[in-house]
N, C-alpha and C positions, 0 to 999 in steps of 0.2 A: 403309368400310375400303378402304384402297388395294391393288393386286393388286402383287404383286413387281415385273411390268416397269413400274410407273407411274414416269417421272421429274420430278422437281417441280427447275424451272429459279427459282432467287431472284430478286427483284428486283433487277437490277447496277444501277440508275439513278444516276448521281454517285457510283460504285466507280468509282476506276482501274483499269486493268487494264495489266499489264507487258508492253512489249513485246518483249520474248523469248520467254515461254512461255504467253501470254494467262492469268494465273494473276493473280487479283485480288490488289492490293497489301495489304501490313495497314495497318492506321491508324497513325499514329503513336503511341508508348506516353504515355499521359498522364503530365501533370508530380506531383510530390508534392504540390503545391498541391492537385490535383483529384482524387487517389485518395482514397476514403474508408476509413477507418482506424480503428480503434476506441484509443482511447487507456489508455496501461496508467496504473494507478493505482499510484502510490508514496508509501509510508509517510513522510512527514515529521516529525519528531521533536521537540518547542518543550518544553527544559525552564525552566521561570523562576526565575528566582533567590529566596533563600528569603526575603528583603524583601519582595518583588514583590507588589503588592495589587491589580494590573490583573487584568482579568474576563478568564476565556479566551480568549471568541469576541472579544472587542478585540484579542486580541494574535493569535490565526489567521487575523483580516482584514488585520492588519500583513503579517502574514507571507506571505499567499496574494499579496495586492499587492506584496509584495516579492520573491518568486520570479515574480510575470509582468514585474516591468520587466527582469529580469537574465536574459539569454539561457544558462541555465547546460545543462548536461549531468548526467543523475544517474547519480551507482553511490553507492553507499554510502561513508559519510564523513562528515565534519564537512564546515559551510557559513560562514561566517565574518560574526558579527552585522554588519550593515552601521553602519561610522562616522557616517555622512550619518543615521541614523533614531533622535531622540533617544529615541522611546516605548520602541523594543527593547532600546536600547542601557541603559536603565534596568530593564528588565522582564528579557529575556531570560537566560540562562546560557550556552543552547548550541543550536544549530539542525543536527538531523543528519539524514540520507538512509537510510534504513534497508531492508531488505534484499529490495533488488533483485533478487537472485541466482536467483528463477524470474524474471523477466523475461528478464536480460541472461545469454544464450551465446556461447562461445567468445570474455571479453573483450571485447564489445562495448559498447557504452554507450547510454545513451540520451538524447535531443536532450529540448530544451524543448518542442516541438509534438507529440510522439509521448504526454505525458506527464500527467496530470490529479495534482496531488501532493496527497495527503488528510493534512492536518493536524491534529497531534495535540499538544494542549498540556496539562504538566501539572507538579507541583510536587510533590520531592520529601519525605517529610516524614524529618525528623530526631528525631522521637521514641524512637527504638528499640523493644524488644522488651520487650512487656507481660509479665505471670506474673499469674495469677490461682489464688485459692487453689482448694483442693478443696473440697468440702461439709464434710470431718473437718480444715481450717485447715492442710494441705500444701499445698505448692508442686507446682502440676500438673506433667507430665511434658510440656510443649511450651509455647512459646512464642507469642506472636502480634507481628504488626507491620502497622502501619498501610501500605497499599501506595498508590503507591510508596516504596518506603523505603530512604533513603540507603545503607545498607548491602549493598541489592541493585543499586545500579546500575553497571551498564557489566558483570555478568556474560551478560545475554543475549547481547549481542556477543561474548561467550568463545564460547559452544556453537556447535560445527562438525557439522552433520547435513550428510546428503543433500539435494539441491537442490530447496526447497520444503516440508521437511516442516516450518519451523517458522511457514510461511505454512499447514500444518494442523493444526498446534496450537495456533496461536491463534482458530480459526476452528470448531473442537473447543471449546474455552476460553470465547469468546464464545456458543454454543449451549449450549453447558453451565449458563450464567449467563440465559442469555435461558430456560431452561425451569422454571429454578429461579423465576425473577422471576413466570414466568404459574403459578405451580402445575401443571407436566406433572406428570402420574401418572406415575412410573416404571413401572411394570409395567405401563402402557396401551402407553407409547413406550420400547422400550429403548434408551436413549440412552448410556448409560455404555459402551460399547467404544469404543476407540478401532479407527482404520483405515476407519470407515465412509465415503464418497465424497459429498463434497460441491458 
């Protein structure tokens, strides 16, 4: 253990040192190239159209390759299918940016190198809403629909919360499904509250 008056002098070896005030210079600030950076992940959106027989993962390898040739910028929005890619241009509907909005503050945006985009494709079905009877041959009192289901699209982009919460609701959503899938014991794990931190 060192005593208070010990003074430990660094090694200056190849420091400059400024000649005004003998007060070592700082380094120069590294460029963006060589800062390490953890990259945000952005929801990507691939609905295909209701023809459409291509296999997912063929049309989210389209599409991962097709947002790394194009230097774009993400906030939320539509992305416009590329005329040049006959696959998407037959397969896809719509390719959208979705929500950003924990990410990007005070109107900022985000570049294509800050950005890892996780894509997500899927087809809406157009069936509508089922009725199944009761045990005594009524018509139950709710309906079901096969999701995702034409009739519910483009309302999530209606809902205006707080910044982030529907990046915890579906993260709530997807755990809720994932306990259900392994058989959690509810009363081993109490899972059903919402609010809990993830």
């Amino acid at each position: 253990m060192s005593s208070p008056m010990d003074i430990s002098v660094p090694n200056l070896e190849g420091v400059k040192i400024s000649d005004q005030n003998g007060v070592p210079l700082a380094p120069p600030p590294a460029s963006p190239s060589n800062v390490p950076h953890e990259k945000f992940h952005v929801s990507v959106e691939v609905c295909l159209k209701p023809s459409s027989t291509a296999r997912p993962d063929d049309v989210q390898k389209a599409v991962e390759q097709m947002l790394e040739k194009r230097s774009l910028s993400y906030v939320d929005g539509p992305i416009p299918v590329p005329n040049d890619d006959p696959f998407l241009m037959e397969n896809v509907h719509r390719i959208r940016i979705c929500d950003t909005d924990e990410w990007v503050k005070n109107h900022d945006i985000l570049l294509f190198w800050q950005v890892k985009p996780i894509v997500h494709v899927f087809q809406l079905s157009e069936e509508g809403p089922c009725e199944e009877l009761t045990g005594d041959g009524q018509l139950s009192s709710f309906n079901e629909w096969i999701l995702p289901a034409k009739e519910f699209d483009g309302m999530w982009e209606s809902l205006i919360y707080e910044s982030g919460l529907k990046q915890r609701l579906l993260r709530y959503a997807a755990s809720a499904l994932l306990f259900t899938e392994k058989g959690v014991d509810p009363f081993l794990v109490s899972w059903n509250r919402y609010g809990t931190s993830s």
